[in-house]
N, C-alpha and C positions, 0 to 999 in steps of 0.2 A: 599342933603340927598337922593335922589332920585337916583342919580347918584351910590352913594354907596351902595342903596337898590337892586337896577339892576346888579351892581359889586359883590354885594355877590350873588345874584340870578346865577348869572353867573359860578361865583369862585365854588361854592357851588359842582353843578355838575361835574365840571372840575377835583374839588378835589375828589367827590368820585369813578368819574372815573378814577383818578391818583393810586388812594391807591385798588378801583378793581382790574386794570392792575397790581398795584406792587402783590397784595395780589395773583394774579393768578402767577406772575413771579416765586414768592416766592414755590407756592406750584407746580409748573410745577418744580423748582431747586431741592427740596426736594423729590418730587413724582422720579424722574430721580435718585437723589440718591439712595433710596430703592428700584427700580425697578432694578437697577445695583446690588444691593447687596442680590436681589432676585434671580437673574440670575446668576450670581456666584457659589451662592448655589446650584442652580437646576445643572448648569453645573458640578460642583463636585461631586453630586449626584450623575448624569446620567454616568459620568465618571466609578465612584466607582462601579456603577452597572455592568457596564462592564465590569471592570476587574474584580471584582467579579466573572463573570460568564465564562472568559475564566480561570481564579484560578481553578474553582471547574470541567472546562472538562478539565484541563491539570490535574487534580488529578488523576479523572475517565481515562481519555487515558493512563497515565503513569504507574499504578496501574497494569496493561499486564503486566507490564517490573520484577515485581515481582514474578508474576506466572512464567511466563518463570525462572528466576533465580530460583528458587522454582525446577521448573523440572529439571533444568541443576543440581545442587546437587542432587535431587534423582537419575539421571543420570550414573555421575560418581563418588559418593563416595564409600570410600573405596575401588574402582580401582587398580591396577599393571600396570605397562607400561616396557616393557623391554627396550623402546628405544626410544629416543626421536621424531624419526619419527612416531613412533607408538602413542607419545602421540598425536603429529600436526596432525594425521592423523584424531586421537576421535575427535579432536576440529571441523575439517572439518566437519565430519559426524555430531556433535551436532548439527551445524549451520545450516546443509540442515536439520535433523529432526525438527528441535525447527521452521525453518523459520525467522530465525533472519533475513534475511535479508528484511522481509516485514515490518519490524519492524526500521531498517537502523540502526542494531547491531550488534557488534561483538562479539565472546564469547573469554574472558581471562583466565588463569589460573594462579596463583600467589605461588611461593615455598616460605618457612619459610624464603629463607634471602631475599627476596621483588624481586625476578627476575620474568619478566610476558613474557610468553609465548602466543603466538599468532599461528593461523593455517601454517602462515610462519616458527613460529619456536622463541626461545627470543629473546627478545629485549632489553635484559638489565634489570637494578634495575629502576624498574618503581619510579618514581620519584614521586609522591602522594604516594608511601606506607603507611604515614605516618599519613595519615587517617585511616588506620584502626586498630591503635593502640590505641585507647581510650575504649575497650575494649565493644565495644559492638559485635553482631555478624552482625549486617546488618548496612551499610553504604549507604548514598546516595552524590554525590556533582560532580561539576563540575570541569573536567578537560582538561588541556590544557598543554602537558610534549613533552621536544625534546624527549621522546623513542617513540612515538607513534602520526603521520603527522594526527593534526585535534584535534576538540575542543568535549570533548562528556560530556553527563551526564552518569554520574557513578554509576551501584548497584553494591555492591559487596554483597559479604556474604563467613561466613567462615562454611568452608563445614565438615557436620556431622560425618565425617570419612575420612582422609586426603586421597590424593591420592599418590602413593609411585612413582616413575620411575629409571629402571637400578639396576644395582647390588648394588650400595650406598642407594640404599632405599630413592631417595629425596626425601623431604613431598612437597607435595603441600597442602596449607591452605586454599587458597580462591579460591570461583569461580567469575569471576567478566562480567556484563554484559555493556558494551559501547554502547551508544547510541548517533549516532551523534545528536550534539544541532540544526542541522540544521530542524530535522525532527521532531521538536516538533510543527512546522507549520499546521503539520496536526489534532491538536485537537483543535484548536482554528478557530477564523476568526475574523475579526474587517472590513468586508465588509459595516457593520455598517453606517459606515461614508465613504462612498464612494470611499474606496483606501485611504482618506489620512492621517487614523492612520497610526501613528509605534512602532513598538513592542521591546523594549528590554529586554535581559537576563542579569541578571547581579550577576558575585559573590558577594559573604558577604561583601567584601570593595569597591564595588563598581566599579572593572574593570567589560568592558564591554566581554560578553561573546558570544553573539548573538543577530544580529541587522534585522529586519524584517520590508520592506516597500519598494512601490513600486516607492516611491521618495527617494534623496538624506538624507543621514543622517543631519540633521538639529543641531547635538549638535555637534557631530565630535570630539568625543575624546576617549581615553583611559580608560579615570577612567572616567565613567560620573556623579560621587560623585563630584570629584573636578571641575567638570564641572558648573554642577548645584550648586556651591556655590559661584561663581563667575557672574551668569547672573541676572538681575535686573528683583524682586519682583512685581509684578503689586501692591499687597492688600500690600505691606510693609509688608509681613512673609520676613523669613530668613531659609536659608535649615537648619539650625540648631533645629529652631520649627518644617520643617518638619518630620525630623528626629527622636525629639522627640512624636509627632504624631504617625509614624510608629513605634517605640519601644511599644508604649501603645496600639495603636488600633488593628495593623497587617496591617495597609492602609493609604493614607495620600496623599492629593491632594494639586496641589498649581496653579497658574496664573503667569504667567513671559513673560518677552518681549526676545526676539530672533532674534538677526538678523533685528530688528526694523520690528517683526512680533510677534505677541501675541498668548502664544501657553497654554494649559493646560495640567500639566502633571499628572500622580497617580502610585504612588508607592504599592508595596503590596509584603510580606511577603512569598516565599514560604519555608515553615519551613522544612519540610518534604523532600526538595532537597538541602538546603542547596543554597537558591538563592534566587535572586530578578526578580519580573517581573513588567517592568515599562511601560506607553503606551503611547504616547505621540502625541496633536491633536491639529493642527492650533484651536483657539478661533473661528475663524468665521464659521466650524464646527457643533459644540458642542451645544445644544439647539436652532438650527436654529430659528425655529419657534418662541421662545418666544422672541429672539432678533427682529424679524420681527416685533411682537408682538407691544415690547416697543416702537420701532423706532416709528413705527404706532401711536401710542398714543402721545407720544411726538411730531410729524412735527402736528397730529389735534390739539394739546394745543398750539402751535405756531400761528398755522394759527388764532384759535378761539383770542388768545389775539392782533394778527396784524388788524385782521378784527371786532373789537369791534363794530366799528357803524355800521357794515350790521352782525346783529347779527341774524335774520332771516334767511337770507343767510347762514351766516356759518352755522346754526343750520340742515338746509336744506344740505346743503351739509355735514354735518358731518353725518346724518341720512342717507346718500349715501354711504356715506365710513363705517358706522355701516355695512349695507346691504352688502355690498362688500366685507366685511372679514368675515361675516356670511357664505357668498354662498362660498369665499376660504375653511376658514374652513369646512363647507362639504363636498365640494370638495376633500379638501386633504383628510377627512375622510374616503371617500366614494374612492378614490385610495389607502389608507392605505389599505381595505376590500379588494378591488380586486387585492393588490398585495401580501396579505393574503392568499387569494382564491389558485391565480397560485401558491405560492409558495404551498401550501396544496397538491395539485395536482399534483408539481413538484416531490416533497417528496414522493407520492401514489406512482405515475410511476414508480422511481426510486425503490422501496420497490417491485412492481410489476416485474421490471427486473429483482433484485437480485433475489427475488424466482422464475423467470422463468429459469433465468439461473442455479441455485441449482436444480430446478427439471432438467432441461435437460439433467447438469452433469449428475445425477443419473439414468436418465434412459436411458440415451446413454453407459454409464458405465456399467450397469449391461449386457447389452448384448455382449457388445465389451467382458468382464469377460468370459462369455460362448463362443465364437470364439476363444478366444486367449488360453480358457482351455484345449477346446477341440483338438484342434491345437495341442497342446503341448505334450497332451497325444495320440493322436496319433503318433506322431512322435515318440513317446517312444516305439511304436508295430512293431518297425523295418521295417514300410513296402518297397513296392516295389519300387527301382528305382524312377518312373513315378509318384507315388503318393506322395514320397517324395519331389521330386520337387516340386509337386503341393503345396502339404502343406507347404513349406519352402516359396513359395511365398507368400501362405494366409498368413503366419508368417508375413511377410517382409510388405506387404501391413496393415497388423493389426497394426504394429509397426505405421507405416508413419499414419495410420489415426488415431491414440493415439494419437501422438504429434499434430497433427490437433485440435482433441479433446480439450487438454489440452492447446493448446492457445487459441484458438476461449470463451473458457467456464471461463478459471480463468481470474473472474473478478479485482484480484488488479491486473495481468499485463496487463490485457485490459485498464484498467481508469489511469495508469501508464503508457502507452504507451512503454511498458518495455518488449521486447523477449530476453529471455536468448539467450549464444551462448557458448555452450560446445567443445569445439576442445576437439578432440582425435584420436589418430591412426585409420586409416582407409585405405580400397582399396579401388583405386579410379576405378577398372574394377569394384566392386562390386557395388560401387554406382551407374554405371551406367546402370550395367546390373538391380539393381531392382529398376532406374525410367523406361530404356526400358517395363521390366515385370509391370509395374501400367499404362502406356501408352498404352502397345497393348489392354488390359482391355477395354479400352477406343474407341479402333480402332475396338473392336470386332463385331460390329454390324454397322459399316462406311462402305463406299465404297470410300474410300480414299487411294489414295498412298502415304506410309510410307518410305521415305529418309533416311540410318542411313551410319553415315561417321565416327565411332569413332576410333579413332588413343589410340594403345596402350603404356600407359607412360613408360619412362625408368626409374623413380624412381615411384613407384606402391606404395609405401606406405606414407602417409603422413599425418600431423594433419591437421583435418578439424572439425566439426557438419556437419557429412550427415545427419543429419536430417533435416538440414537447407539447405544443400546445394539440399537433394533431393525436397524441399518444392518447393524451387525459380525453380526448374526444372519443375518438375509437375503441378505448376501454369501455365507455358508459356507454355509448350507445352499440357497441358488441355486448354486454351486457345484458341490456335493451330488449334487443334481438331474441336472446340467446334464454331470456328466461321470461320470454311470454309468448304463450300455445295461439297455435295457429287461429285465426279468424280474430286475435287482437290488434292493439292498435299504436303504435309507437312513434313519437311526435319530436322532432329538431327544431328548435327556434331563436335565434341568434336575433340579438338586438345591442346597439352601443348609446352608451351615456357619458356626459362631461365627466373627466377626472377631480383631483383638486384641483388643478390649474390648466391652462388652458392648454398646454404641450402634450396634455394625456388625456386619455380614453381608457374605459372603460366595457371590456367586451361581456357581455353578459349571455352563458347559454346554458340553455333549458332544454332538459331532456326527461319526456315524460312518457311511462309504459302505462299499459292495462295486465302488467304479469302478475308471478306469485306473490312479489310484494314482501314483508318482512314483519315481524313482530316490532314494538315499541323496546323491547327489550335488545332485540340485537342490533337495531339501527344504532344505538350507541359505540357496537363494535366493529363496524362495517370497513373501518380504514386500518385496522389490525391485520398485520398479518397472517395467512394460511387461514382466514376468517369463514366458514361457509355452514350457515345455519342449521343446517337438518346434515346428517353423518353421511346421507345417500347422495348430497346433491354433487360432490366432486365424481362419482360413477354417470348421474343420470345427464347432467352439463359438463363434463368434461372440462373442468376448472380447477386453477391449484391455489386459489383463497388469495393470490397476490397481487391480482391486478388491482383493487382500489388501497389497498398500500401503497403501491408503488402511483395511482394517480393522486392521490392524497402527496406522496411527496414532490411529485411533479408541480402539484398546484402551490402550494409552499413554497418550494425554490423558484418560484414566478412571482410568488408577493402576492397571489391571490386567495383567493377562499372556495372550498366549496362547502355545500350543506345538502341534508337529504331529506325527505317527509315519504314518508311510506304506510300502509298498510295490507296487512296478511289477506292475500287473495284480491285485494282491489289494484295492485298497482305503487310503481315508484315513483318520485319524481326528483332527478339530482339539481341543482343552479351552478353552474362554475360561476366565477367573476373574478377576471385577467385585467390585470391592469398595464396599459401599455401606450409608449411613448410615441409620441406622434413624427414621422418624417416627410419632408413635402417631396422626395423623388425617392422611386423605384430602390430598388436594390440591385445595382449595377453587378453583371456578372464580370467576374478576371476575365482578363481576355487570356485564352488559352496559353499554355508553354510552345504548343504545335505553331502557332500564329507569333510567337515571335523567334523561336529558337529553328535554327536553321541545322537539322540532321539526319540532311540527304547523305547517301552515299555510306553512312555507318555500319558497317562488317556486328553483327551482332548473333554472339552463340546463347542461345538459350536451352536449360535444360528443364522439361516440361514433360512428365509421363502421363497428364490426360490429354485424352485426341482434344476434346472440346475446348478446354482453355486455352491447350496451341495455338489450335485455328482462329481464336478470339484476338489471342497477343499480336498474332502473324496477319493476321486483317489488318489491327490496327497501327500495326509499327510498319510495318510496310505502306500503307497510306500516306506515313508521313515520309518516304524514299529511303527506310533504313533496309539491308539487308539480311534477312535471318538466317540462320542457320541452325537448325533443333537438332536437339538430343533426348532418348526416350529418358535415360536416368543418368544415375551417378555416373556409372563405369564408361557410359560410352560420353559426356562431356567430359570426365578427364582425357579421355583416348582422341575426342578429336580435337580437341585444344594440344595436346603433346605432339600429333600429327601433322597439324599446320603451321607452314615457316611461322615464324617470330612475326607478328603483327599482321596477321590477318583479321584477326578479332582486337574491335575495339573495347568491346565492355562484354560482359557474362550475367546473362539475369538468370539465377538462381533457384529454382524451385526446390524446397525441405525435404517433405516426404517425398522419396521416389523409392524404388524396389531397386536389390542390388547392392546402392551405395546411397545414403540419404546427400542431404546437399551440404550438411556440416562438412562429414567425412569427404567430399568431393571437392571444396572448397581447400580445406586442409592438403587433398593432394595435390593439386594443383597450384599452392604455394608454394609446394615442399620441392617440384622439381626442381632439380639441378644446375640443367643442362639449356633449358631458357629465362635468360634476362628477365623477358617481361612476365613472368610466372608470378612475381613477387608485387607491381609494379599496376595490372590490369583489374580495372576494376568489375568488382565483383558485386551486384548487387542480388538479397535474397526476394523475392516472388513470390508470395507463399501464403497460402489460409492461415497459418498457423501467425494470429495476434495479437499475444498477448506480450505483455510490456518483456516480461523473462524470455522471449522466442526473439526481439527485438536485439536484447542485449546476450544471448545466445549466437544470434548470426555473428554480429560484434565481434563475438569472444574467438569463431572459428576463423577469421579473418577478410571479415565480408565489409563493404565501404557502405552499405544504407541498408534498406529494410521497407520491401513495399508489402502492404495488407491486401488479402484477395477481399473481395472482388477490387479487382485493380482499378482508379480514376485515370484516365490518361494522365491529363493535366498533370499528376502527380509523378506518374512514371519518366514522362519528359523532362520535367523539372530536375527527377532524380538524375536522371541520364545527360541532362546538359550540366548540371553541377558538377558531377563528375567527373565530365570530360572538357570541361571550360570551353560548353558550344559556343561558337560565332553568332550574337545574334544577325538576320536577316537586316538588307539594307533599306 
């Protein structure tokens, strides 16, 4: 009796520590369950938020693409073209106005029986025509046609007033705006997750359209619809529920295995392109921390039911591991803050650049505006010999520091790493005579002697960018100059050789110092950015390390080569070698807009608060019989335009910055009045330093009809000004 009293005394505990353990098994199996189906959720969420949020700035960034098409119909409708060059011609010219290329756009034009014309010229019956016969006037979708090499997203729009070409009168109906899919990259980011989102596009049935990531495609196929209904379900959905999901919500996530890797994908609706954009993110990813989380909880529920009898112990060290993911979690919190913080900071800078560089545009531009005016108008007082030389140089040097200007300043091809390179008919004496004329500038207060060895070519004319080619000159031999001490010796010598064939040449120049010369060691790094060998030398020469970066990509986008040979304290020596295409005449200049477009007599209010650029504009528009009439800023061109009857003023040329009222806000008020007709009606064009591509499609936005860049070209302001106003050419 005893025995069994002791036996159940025994049993007793045994058991209830049997059914403790189970009871803890049980609710660690079930707590494991729902924390799996917590995290699920959260993951789907966080997913959904994401795309979410790249949906709504590919709306906001794509949303340009219709203003632009917007401008290209006010543009060219209702147009004439007598020939078909002449149309490819307007196409070209849209593209450099509009800046479709910062945009990675093309602009189309589309005739009544579906043939699309491009700056090249047609290409056929575009093969999507057939989108735009559902009869709306604006289209959006994705396409991919043998007439046209590349996959784009599509605006069209059918234009307000066909445009005619040739003595048959062909209609053209649409204008259409391409935009490669590749460059939709830029309004999004899924940096998020570390690099290893990926991003796809996809049409209405699910072919893939555009694939985005910095790993391998992970699904690999064609139609990633038939894809993803073939790969195994983690929660047991079927893409058939996901499908029905996305028809109902506009969004729809799912969990599937891949590759014997567990991935989460989310679909989502873009209604307004006529596409899908899907994201797709390895599982171990996606709510990092709460997985930690659980894991956490789960190996301490382990441990506490393995370790029953040192329940003290556990208890002790489970209150360590509390502790522990306490001071993580602040930890991570308190890094979440500070990478908060920098990124806050990063954003200020970045925001601090852009307006330093827009201010410096501008005020390096307005003066350059006054040189290049004044210039110009001199030259026009026939003067003497000696002084025309001069001035042809200041011309010639104003030009080269423009384009300096305008690389160094425009910020998308700085952050793009993108220099144009224009070949055109050129002399190649003349290039060289005006890097000699910017070089001796240079030499003029040196005591240096100057080497020039230049060999005169036997084909003299040829396509090149001298402005590129005088850039990569002018670096190295500013260079040259600039880092070898006085009583040295610095040497030009220019010499041409047969190409591969006989249409090309070969320019070869040599440019050799007696300066400090470089180590064996840093000439390897010479074409690197912000490069400059000794710590002191940006104080002692006054250099910011980028000018043979930037000739180094000059000579590259030329097809050429250069190379260096140097030694420490004896001297440089660089070789360029251009290779360039032979033409047997000159490089014909346009004949001016002044010389054919007849706009005497035009009533012209401009609003200009520097004395100097006035007097520039007001020389040279008046020259050609138009009449001006100035305004110091904003307040007082809305005041005199409200003032004078209805059609005194033919057109309004615009300047930005002014004090008072800028020229946005003065633009705007002068649409806005009431009380005249032509308030809405008179075109507006802006005048203005401020040039970059966003100050362009700014003017645009306030209600202005073009966009001229200081230092102003005539040629171009007339153009602008006869477009506008459909001048009578001259008989």
């Amino acid at each position: 009796m005893q025995e069994k009293k002791q036996t159940t005394t025994y049993l007793l505990p045994v058991a209830l520590a049997v059914i403790l353990v189970v009871s803890l098994v049980l609710g660690v199996f079930f707590m494991r369950n729902s924390l799996m189906q917590l995290t699920v959720k959260e993951r789907s969420s966080q997913l959904e938020e994401m795309v979410t949020q790249i949906q709504a700035n590919l709306t906001s960034g794509l949303q340009t693409h219709w203003n632009l098409v917007e401008g290209l119909n006010n543009a060219v409708q209702g147009q004439h073209f007598e020939t078909e060059q002449a149309l490819c011609e307007n196409i070209v010219l849209l593209e450099k106005v509009f800046c479709t290329d910062l945009y990675g756009s093309r602009v189309m034009l589309l005739d009544a029986q579906g043939t699309a014309y491009l700056r090249d010229g047609p290409v056929g019956i575009w093969n999507d025509v057939s989108h735009l016969v559902d009869g709306g006037r604006e289209h959006t979708f994705v396409s991919e046609t043998d007439n046209i090499d590349g996959c784009f997203l599509v605006f069209a729009r059918e234009l307000d007033a066909p445009v005619t070409m040739g003595e048959d009168h062909v209609r053209f109906t649409h204008v259409v705006l391409l935009k490669d899919i590749r460059t939709v990259k830029q309004y999004y980011t899924t940096k998020t997750y570390g690099g290893s989102a990926a991003t796809y596009f996809l049409k209405s049935n699910g072919t893939l359209a555009y694939f985005d990531a910095e790993a391998d495609d992970a699904i690999g196929a064609r139609n990633v619809f038939k894809a993803l209904e073939e790969v195994e379900y983690v929660q047991g959905r079927s893409f058939d529920e996901v499908k029905e999901q996305l028809d109902r919500d506009g969004i729809a996530t799912a969990d599937i295995r891949l590759n014997q890797t567990e991935y989460f994908y989310c679909l989502t609706s873009l209604e307004d392109y006529n596409m899908l954009l899907m994201l797709l993110i390895p599982a171990d990813s996606v709510a990092v921390s709460t997985m930690n989380m659980m894991d956490s909880t789960i190996r301490t529920e382990t441990i506490f039911i393995s370790m029953m009898a040192l329940l003290m112990l556990l208890a002790a060290i489970s209150f360590i591991r509390v502790q522990r993911s306490s001071r993580m979690i602040r930890l991570e919190q308190e890094t979440n803050r500070e990478l908060n913080r920098l990124r806050t900071e990063a954003e200020t800078a970045n925001a601090a650049k852009s307006a330093f560089l827009n201010n410096m545009s501008h005020d390096i531009r307005t003066p350059m505006n006054a040189i290049i005016g004044f210039t110009n108008i001199a030259l026009k007082q026939d003067p003497k010999p000696e002084i025309r030389n001069c001035l042809e140089k200041i011309s010639d040097s104003s030009d080269h520091l423009l384009a300096l200007i305008n690389d160094v300043l425009d910020i998308s091809r700085i952050e793009s790493g993108k220099i144009r390179y224009e070949p055109a008919p050129v002399d190649l004496a003349e290039v060289s005579d005006s890097v000699l004329t910017i070089v001796y500038g240079y030499l003029s207060n040196r005591n240096l002697t100057f080497r020039t060895e230049v060999e005169q070519p036997q084909s003299r004319y040829v396509l090149t960018d001298a402005v590129r080619v005088r850039e990569v000159l002018v670096n190295i031999l500013g260079n040259a100059v600039k880092f070898t001490n006085d009583g040295g010796t610095v040497s030009y010598a220019v010499s041409y050789h047969p190409g591969e064939d006989g249409r090309t040449i070969v320019a070869r120049y040599k440019i050799s110092d007696t300066g400090i010369g470089m180590s064996e060691e840093f000439v390897g790094h010479i074409f690197e950015e912000f490069s400059q060998e000794e710590r002191g030398a940006r104080t002692q020469y006054k250099g910011t390390g980028l000018g043979m970066a930037i000739t180094k990509k000059c000579v590259d986008l030329m097809g050429g080569t250069i190379s260096v040979e140097s030694r420490k304290g004896v001297g440089s020596t660089f070789t360029v070698e251009l290779p360039m295409q032979i033409t047997e005449t000159p490089a014909e200049k346009k004949e001016s807009a002044a010389g054919t477009m007849d706009l005497t007599g035009l009533n012209i209010l401009m609003a200009e608060d520097n004395d100097l650029n006035a007097e520039i504009a007001m020389v040279q528009l008046e020259e050609l019989g138009m009449k001006i009439t100035r305004a110091a800023d904003g307040e007082e061109v809305v005041r005199l335009f409200a003032e004078h009857p209805q059609g005194t003023f033919d057109l309004i040329l615009m300047d930005v910055m002014m004090p008072k009222m800028n020229g946005y806000e003065a633009t705007k008020a002068i649409r806005g009045l009431q009380n005249r007709p032509d308030a809405a009606a008179i075109p507006i064009i802006a005048m203005t330093a401020n040039a970059f591509a966003e100050d362009v499609q700014a003017s645009l936005d306030a209600g202005m009809n073009g966009h001229l860049s200081k230092p102003i070209v005539m040629e171009e302001v007339v153009s602008t000004i006869s477009r506008n106003l459909r001048a009578i050419p001259l008989s």
